[in-house]
GUMARLO-463057 format. One line per field, with one value per residue (C-alpha): residue number from 1; residue in one letter; chain; x, y, z. Coordinates in steps of 0.2 Angstrom, whole numbers, plus 5000, padded with zeros to 4 digits. Example, Ala and Ser with C-alpha at 12.3 -4.5 7.8 and 13.67 -1.06 7.14 Angstrom:
num [1 | 2]
residuo [A | S]
cadena [A | A]
px [5062 | 5068]
py [4978 | 4995]
pz [5039 | 5036]
//
This chain:
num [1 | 2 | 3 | 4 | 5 | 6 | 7 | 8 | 9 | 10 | 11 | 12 | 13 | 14 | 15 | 16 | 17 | 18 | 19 | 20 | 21 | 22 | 23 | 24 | 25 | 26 | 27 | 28 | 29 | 30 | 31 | 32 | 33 | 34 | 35 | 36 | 37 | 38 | 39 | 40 | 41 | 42 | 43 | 44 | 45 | 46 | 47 | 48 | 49 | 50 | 51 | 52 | 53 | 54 | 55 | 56 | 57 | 58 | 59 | 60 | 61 | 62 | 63 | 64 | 65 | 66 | 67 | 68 | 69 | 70 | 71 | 72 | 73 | 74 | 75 | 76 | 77 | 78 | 79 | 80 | 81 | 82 | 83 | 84 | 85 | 86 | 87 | 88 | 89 | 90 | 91 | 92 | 93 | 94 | 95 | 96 | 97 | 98 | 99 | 100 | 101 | 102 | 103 | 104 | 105 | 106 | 107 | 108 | 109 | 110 | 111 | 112 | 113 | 114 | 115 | 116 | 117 | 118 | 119 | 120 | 121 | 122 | 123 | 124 | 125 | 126 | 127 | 128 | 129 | 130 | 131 | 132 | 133 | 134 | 135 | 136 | 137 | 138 | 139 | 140 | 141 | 142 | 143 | 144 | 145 | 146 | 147 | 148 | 149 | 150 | 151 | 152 | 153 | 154 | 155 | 156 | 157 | 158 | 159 | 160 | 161 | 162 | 163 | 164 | 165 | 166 | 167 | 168 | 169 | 170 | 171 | 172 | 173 | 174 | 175 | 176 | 177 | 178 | 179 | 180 | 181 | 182 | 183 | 184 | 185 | 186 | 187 | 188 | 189 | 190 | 191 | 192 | 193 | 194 | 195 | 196 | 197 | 198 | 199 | 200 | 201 | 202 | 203 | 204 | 205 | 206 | 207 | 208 | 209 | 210 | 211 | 212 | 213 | 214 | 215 | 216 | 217 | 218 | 219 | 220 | 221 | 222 | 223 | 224 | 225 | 226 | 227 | 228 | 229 | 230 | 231 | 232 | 233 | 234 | 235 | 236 | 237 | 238 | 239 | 240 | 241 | 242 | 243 | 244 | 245 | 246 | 247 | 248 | 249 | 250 | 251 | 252 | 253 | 254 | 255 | 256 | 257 | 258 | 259 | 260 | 261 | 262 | 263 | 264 | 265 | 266 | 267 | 268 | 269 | 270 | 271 | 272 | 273 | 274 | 275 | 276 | 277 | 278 | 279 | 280 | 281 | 282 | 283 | 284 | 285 | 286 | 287 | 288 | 289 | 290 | 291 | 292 | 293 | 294 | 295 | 296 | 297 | 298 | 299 | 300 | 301 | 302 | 303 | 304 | 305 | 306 | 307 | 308 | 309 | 310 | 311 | 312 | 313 | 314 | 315 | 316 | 317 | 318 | 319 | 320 | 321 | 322 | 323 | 324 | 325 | 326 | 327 | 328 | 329 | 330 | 331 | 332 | 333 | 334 | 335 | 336 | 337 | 338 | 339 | 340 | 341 | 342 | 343 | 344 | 345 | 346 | 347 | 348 | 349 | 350 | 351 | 352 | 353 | 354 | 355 | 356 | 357 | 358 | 359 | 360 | 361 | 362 | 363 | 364 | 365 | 366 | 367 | 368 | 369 | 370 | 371 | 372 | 373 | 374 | 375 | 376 | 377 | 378 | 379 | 380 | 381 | 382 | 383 | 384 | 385 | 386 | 387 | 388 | 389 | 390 | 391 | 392 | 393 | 394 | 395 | 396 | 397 | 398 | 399 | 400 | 401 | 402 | 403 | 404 | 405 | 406 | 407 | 408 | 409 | 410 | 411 | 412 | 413 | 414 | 415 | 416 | 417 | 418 | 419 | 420 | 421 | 422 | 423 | 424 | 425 | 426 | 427 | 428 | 429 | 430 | 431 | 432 | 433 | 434 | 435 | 436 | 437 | 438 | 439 | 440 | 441 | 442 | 443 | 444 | 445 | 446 | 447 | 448 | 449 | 450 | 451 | 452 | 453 | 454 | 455 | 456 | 457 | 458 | 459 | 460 | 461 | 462 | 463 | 464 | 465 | 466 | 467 | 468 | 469 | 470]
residuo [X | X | X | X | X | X | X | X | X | X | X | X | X | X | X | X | X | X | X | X | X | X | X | X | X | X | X | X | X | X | X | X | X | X | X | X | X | X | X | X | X | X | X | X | X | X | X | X | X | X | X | X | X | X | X | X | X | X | X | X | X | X | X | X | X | X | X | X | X | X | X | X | X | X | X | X | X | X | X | X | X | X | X | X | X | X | X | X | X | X | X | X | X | X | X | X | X | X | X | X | X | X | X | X | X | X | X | X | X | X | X | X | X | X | X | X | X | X | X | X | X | X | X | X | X | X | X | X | X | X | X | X | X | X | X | X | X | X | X | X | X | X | X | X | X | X | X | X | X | X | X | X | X | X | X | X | X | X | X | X | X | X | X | X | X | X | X | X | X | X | X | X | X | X | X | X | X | X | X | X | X | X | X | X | X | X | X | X | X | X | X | X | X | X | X | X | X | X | X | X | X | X | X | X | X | X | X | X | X | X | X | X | X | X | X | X | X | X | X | X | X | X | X | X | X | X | X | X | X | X | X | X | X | X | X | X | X | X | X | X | X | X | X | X | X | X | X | X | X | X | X | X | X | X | X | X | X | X | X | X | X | X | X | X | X | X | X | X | X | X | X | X | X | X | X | X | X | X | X | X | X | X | X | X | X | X | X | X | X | X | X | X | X | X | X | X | X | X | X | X | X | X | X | X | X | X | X | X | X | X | X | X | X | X | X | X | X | X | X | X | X | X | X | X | X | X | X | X | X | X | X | X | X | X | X | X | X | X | X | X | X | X | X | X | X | X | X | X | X | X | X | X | X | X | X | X | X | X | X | X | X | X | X | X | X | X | X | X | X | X | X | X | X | X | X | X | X | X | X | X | X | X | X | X | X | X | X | X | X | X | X | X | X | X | X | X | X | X | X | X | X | X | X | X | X | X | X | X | X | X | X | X | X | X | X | X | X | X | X | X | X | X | X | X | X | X | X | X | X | X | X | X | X | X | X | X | X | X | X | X | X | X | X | X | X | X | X | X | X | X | X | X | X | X | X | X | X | X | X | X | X | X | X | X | X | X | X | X | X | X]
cadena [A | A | A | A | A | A | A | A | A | A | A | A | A | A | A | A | A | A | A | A | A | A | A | A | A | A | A | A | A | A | A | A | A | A | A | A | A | A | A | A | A | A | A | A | A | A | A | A | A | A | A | A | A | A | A | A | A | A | A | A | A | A | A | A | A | A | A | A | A | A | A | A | A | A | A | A | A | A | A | A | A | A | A | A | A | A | A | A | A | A | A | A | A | A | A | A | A | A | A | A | A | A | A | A | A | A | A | A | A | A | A | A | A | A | A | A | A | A | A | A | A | A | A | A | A | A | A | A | A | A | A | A | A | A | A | A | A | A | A | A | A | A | A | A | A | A | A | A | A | A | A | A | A | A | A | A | A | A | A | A | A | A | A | A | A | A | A | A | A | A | A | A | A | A | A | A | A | A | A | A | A | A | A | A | A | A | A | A | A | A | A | A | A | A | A | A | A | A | A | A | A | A | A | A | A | A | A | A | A | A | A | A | A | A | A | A | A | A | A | A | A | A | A | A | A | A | A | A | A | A | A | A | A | A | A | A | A | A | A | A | A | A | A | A | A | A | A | A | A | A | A | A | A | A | A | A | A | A | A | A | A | A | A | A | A | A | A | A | A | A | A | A | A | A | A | A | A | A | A | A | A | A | A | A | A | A | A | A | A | A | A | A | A | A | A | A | A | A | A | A | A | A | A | A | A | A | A | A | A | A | A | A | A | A | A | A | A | A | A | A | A | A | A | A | A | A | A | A | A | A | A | A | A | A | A | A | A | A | A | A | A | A | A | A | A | A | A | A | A | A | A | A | A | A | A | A | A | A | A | A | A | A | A | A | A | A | A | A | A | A | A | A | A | A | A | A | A | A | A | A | A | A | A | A | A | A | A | A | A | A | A | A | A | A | A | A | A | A | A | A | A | A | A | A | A | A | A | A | A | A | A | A | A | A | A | A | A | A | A | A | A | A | A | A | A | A | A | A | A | A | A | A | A | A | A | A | A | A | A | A | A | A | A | A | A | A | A | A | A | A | A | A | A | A | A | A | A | A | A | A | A | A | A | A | A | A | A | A | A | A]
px [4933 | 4945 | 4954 | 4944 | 4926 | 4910 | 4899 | 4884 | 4867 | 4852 | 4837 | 4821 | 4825 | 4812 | 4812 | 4824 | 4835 | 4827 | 4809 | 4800 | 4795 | 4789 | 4773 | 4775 | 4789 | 4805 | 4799 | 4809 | 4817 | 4824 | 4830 | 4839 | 4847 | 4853 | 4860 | 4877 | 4883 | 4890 | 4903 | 4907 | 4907 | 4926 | 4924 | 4917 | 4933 | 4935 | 4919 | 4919 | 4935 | 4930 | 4913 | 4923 | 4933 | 4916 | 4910 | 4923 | 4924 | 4907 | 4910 | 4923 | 4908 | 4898 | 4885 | 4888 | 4893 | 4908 | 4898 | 4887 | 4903 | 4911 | 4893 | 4893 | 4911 | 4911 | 4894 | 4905 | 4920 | 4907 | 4899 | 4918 | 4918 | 4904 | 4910 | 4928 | 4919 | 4907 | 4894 | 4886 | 4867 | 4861 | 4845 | 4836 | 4836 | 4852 | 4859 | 4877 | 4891 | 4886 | 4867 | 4870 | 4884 | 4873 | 4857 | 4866 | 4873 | 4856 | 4851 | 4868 | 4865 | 4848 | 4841 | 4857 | 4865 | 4855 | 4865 | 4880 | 4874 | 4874 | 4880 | 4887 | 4881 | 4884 | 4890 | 4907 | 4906 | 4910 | 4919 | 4930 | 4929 | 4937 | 4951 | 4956 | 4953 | 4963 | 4978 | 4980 | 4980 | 4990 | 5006 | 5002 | 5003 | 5019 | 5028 | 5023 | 5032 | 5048 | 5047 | 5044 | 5060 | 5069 | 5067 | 5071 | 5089 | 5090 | 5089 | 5101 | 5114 | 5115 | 5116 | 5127 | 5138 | 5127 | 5128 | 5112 | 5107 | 5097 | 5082 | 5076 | 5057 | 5061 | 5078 | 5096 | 5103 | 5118 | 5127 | 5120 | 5122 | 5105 | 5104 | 5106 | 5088 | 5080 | 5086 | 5077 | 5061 | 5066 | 5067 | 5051 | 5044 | 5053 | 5042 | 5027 | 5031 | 5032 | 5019 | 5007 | 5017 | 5011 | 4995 | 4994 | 4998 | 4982 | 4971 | 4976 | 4967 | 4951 | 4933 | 4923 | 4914 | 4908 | 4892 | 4879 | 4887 | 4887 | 4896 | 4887 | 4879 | 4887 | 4903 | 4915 | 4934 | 4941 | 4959 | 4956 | 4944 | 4957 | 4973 | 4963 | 4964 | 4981 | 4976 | 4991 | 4977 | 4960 | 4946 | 4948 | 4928 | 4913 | 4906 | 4923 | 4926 | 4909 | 4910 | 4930 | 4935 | 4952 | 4961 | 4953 | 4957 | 4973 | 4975 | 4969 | 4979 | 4994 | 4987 | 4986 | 5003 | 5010 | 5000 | 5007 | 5023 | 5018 | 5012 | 5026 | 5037 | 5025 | 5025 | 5046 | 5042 | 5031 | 5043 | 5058 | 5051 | 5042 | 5055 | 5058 | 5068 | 5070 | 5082 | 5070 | 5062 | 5046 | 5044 | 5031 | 5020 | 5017 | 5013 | 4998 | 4996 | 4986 | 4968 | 4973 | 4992 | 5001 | 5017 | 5011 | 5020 | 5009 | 5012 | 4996 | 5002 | 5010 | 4997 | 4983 | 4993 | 4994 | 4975 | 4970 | 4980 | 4965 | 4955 | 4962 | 4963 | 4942 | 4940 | 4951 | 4939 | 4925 | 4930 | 4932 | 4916 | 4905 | 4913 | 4915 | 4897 | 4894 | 4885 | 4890 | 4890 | 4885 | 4875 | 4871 | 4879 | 4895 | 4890 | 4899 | 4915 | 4918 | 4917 | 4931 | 4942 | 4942 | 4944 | 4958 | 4967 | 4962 | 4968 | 4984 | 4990 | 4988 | 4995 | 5010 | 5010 | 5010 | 5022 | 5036 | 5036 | 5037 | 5052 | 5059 | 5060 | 5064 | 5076 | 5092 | 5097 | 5116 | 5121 | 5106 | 5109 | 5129 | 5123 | 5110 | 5123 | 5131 | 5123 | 5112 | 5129 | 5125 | 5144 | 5142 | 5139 | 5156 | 5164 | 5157 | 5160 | 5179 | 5181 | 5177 | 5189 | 5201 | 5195 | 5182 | 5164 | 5150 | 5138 | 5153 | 5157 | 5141 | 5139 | 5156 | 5149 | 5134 | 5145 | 5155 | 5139 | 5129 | 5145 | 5146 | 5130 | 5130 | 5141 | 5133 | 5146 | 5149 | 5155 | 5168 | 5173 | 5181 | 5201 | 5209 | 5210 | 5195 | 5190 | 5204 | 5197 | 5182 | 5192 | 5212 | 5209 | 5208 | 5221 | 5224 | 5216 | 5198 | 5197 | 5199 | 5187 | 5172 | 5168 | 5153 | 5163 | 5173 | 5156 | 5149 | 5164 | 5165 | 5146 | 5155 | 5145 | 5130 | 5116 | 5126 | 5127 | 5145 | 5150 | 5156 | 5140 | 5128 | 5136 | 5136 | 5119 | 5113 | 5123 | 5115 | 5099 | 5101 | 5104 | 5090 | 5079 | 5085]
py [4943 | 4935 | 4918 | 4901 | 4912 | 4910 | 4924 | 4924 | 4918 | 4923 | 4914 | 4919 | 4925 | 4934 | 4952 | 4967 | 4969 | 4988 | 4986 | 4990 | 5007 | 5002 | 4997 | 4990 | 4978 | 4983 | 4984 | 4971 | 4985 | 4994 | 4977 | 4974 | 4993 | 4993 | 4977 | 4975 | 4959 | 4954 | 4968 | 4970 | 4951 | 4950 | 4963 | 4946 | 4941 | 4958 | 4960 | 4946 | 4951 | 4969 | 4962 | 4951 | 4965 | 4975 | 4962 | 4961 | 4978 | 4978 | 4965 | 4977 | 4989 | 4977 | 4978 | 4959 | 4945 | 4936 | 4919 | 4931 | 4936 | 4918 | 4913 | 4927 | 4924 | 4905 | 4910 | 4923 | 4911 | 4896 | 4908 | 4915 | 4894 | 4893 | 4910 | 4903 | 4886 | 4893 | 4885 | 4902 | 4903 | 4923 | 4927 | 4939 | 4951 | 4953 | 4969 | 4968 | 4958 | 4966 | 4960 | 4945 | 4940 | 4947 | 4937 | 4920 | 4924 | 4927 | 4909 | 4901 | 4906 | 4914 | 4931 | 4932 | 4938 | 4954 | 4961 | 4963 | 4979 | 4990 | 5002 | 5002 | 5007 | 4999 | 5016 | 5015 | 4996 | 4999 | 5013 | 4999 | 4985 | 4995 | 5001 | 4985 | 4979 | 4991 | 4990 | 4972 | 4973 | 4987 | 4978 | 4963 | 4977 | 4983 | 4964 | 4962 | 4979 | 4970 | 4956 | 4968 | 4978 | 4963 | 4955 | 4974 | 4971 | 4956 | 4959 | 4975 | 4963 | 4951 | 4964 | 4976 | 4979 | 4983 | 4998 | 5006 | 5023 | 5035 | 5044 | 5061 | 5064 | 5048 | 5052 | 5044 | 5057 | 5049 | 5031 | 5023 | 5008 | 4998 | 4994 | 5010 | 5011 | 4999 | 5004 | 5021 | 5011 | 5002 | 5017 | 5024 | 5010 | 5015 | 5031 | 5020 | 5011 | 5026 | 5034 | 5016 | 5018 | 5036 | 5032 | 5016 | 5027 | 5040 | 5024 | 5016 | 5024 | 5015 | 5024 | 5009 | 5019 | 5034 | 5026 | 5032 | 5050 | 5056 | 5041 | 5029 | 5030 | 5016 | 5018 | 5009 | 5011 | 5015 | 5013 | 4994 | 4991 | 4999 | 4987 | 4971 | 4978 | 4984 | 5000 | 5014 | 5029 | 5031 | 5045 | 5060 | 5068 | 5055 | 5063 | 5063 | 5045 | 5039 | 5050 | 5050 | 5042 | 5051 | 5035 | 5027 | 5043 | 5044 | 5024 | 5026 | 5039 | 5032 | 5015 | 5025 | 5031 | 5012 | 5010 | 5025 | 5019 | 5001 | 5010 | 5018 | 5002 | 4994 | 5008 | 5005 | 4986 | 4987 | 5002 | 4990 | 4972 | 4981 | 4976 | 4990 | 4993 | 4973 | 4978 | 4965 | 4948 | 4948 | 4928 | 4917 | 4914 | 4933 | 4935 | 4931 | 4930 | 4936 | 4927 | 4930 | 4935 | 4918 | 4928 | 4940 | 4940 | 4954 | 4960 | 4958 | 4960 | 4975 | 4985 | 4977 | 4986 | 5001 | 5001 | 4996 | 5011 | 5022 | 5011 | 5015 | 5033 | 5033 | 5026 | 5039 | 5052 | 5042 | 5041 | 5060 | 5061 | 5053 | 5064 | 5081 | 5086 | 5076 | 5082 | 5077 | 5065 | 5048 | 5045 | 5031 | 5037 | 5029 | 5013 | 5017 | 5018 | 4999 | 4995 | 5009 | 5002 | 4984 | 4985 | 4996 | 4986 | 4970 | 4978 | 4986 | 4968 | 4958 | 4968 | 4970 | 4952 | 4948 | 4962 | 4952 | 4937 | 4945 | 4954 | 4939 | 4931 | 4947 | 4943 | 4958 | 4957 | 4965 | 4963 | 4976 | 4987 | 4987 | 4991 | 5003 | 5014 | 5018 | 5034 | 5049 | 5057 | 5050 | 5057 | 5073 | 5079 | 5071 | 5080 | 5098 | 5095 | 5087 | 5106 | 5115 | 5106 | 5112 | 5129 | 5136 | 5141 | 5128 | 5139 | 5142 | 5122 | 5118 | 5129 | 5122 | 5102 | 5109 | 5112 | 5098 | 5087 | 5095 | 5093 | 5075 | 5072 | 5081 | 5070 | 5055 | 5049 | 5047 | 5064 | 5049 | 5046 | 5063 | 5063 | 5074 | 5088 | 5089 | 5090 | 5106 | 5115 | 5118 | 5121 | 5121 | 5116 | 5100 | 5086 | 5069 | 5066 | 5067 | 5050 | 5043 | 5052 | 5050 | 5031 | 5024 | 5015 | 5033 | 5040 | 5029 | 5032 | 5048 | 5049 | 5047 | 5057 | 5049 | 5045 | 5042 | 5030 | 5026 | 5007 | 5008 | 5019 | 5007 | 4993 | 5002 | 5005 | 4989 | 4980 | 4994 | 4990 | 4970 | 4972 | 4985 | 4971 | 4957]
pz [5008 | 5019 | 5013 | 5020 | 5023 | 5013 | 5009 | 5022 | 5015 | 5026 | 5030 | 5035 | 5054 | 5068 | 5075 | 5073 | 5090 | 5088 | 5081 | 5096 | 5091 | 5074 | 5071 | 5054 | 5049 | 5036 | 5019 | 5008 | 4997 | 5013 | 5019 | 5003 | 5002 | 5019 | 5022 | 5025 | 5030 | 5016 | 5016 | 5036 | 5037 | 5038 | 5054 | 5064 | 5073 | 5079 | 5081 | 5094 | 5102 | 5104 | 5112 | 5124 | 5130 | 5133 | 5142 | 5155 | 5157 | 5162 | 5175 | 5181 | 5182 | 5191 | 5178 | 5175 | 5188 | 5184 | 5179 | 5167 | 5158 | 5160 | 5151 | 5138 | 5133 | 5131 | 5120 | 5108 | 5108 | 5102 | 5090 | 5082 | 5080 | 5068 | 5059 | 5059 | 5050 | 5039 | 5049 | 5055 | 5047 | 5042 | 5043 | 5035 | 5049 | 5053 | 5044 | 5047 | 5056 | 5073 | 5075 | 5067 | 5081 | 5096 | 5088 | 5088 | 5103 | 5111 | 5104 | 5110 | 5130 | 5131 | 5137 | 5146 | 5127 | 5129 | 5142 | 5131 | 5123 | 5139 | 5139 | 5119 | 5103 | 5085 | 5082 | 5095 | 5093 | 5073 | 5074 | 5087 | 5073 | 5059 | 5070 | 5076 | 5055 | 5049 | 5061 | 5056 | 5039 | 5038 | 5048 | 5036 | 5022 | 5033 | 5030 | 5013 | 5007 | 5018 | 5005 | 4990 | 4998 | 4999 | 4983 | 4974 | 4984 | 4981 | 4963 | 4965 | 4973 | 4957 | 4945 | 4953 | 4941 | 4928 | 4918 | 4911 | 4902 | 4914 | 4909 | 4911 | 4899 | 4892 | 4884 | 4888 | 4900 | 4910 | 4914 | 4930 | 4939 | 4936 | 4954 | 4958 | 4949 | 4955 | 4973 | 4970 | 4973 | 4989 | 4996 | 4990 | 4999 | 5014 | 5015 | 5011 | 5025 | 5037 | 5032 | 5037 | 5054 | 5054 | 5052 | 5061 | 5078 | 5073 | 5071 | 5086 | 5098 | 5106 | 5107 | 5113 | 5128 | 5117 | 5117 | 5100 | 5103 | 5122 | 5131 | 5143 | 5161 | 5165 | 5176 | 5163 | 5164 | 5146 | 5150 | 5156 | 5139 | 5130 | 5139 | 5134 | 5116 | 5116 | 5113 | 5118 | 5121 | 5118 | 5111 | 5121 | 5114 | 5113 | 5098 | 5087 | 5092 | 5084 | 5070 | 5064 | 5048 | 5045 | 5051 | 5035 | 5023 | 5031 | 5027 | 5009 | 5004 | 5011 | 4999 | 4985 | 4986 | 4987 | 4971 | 4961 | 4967 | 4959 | 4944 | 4942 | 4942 | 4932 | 4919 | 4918 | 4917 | 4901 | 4892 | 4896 | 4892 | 4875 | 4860 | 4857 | 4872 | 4879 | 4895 | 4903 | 4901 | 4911 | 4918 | 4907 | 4923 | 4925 | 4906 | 4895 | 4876 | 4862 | 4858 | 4839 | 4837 | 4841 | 4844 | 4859 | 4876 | 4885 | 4901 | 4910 | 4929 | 4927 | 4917 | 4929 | 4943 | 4933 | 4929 | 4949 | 4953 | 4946 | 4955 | 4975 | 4969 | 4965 | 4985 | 4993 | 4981 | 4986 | 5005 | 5005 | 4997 | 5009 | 5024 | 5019 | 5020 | 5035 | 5053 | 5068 | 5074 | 5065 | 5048 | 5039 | 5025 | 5035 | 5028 | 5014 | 5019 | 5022 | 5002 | 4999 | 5012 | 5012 | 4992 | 4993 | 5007 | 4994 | 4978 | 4988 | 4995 | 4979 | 4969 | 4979 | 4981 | 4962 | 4959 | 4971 | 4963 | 4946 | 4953 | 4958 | 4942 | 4934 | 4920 | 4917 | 4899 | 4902 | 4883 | 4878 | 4892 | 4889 | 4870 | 4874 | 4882 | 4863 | 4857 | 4863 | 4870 | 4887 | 4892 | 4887 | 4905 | 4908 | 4896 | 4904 | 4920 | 4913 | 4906 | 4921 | 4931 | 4918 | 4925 | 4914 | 4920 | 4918 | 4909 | 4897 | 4898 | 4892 | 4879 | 4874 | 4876 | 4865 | 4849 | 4851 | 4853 | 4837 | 4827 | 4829 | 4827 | 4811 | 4805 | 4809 | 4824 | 4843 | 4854 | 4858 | 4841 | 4838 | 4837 | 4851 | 4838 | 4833 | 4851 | 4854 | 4839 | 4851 | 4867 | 4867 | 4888 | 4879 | 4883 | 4881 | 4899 | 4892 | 4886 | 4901 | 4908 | 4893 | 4898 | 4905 | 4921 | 4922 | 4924 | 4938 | 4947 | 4949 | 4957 | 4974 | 4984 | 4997 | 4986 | 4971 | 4956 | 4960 | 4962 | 4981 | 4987 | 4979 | 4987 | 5004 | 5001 | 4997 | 5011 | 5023 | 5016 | 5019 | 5036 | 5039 | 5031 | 5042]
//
């Protein structure tokens, strides 16, 4: 539910805008199962500016004058008022956003409110609302990844001389720069990013027009319709355009891979702020404490966005679901797939939202980091590829690493701590020079190449990505 609306409430209202083929009246039970007002509620302002677009391109079509549309319009704009104040009053009748809007409008100017449905169908006039929905929450969703992006630089930038063990399974592996980490993220979201402008340009195509399945017989012009809306293209196949939900699969799975990419952070988050690890102090205001244990500092936020994960994974399953068995062209069971997408687009956006703020207050503690880099022989890497550059083949070079590494571990010290001869009774290649080469700085250094951990490509990295985000 969009910010500032209230939930409708409905009253007892009249007749159906369809009930003249029935001769008895809704039961009460149907009315209750197949009401969906309070879900497509939020669709009203698009609901109202798709309607207005119809309307004038059925003025163009000289199915309405130019004072019925002037009428007709002023009554939707009064009618977006009342929505936009929380003054609009349901009745029982109206089944979703769509009726309700047409039925007040009908009260608002008169009979004249029953021309606006020629020559459209709630099935093209839904299938509209969502599109234009969706293609403005997902640039919102597009802007709010920029700020996620520019706080994860931002963050890079002050702790870019950091120093931290990488991990592969969970074990110390090699030096890295800790920006360097978190920068991996930035441009995971980079992808995220493209892949909603990918989908963005698949939902971004108008089918007003199709009518319930087979178009209209009215002499409608698309391409105007689909200008006022600022729509690049529109359905090519009437019967595709009433029935398609890809564009929300598509949508919801590109959400659910922002989420795993959250999760993923999140996960990190709690390993790192745990004490057994404390790299990180997660801010007081994103934390929550123990209802017993008075010395609990939990890390709520992060593990809420690693459980709501599981959570925009079940509607992509349930979106998927509902079309795979499908006929063509529209069922009611299409409903359904309003829940799934607004509550993914809702969980997606808070959570990157709370997750840039945490971010932001995110506290580096360097003096653990610098320590945690002290054991797991996290340079033993260096110290093979030192040997090969002394000419001897990496396969050979690590088996040569191995001994070294085992035999200082067996006697309870640092690869680092052996003397030079020690060293040369596993490999005479061995000189002096090695030490300078077995340091955590050396290390980052020599990662020169694009895309490495080294001190001058993260720097160009994050100064590229500060002006990219600009």
């Amino acid at each position: 539910m969009p910010k500032g609306t209230r939930r409708p409430k409905a009253t007892v209202g009249g007749r159906k805008a369809w009930d003249g083929r029935f001769r008895e009246k809704t039961d009460q039970l149907v009315e209750a199962f197949t009401r969906s007002v309070t879900v497509d509620f939020r669709l009203y302002a698009d609901d109202i500016a798709g309607s207005i677009a119809h309307c004038k391109t059925l003025e163009r079509a000289r199915v309405l004058t130019s004072s019925e549309t002037r009428t007709i319009v002023r009554g939707l704009e009064s009618v977006k008022r009342e929505l936009d104040r929380g003054q609009f009053r349901f009745l029982s009748q109206d089944e979703d956003i769509h009726m309700a809007i047409e039925r007040r409008l009908t009260e608002v100017i008169g009979p004249l409110g029953g021309k606006l449905h020629t020559g459209r169908s709630r099935n093209d006039q839904v299938a509209l609302d969502i599109r234009l929905y969706l293609r403005r929450q997902l640039d919102q969703l597009h802007a709010q990844l920029i700020d996620l992006q520019r706080v994860l630089v931002m963050k890079a930038g002050a702790n870019r001389d950091v120093i931290m063990p990488g991990y592969t399974h969970l074990q110390r592996a090699q030096p890295i720069l800790f920006a360097h980490h978190l920068l991996a993220y930035v441009e995971m979201i980079e992808r995220d990013k493209s892949r909603l402008r990918d989908a963005n340009g698949r939902l971004n195509v108008m089918p007003l027009g199709s009518g319930a399945l087979a178009g209209t017989n009215y002499p409608v012009n698309r391409r105007y319709t689909a200008k006022l809306l600022e729509f690049p293209a529109i359905t090519a196949n009437s019967i595709d355009a009433v029935s398609d939900r890809d564009f929300m699969i598509e949508a919801v799975s590109t959400l659910s891979i922002v989420m795993m990419h959250l999760s993923r952070l999140s996960e990190e988050l709690i390993v790192w702020a745990s004490q057994e690890f404390q790299f990180v102090d997660l801010p007081d205001a994103f934390c929550t404490g123990s209802s017993m244990m008075p010395q609990k500092k939990n890390p709520d936020v992060p593990e809420l966005v690693r459980g709501k994960t599981g959570r925009v994974y079940g509607h992509l399953v349930s979106l998927l679901t509902t079309l795979k068995a499908l006929p063509l062209s529209y069922n009611r069971d299409l409903q359904e797939d309003k829940p799934a997408l607004f509550d993914a687009l809702d969980t997606v956006q808070s959570s990157v939202q709370v997750m840039t703020e945490l971010m932001r207050r995110l506290k580096v503690n360097r003096e653990v980091l610098k320590r945690a880099l002290q054991g797991g022989g996290l340079l033993a890497t260096e110290l093979a590829d030192y040997l090969v550059l002394r000419g001897i083949p990496f396969r050979e070079a690590h088996s040569i690493t191995g001994r070294i590494v085992r035999a200082a571990l067996d006697q309870g010290r640092e690869m680092t701590e052996l003397s030079l001869e020690e060293m040369r009774g596993f490999c005479e290649r061995i000189d002096k020079s090695v030490f300078a080469r077995l340091t955590a700085a050396a290390a980052i250094d020599h990662k020169g190449q694009i895309g490495g951990t080294a001190k001058a490509r993260v720097e160009q990295r994050i100064k590229e990505l500060e002006q990219l985000l600009s």
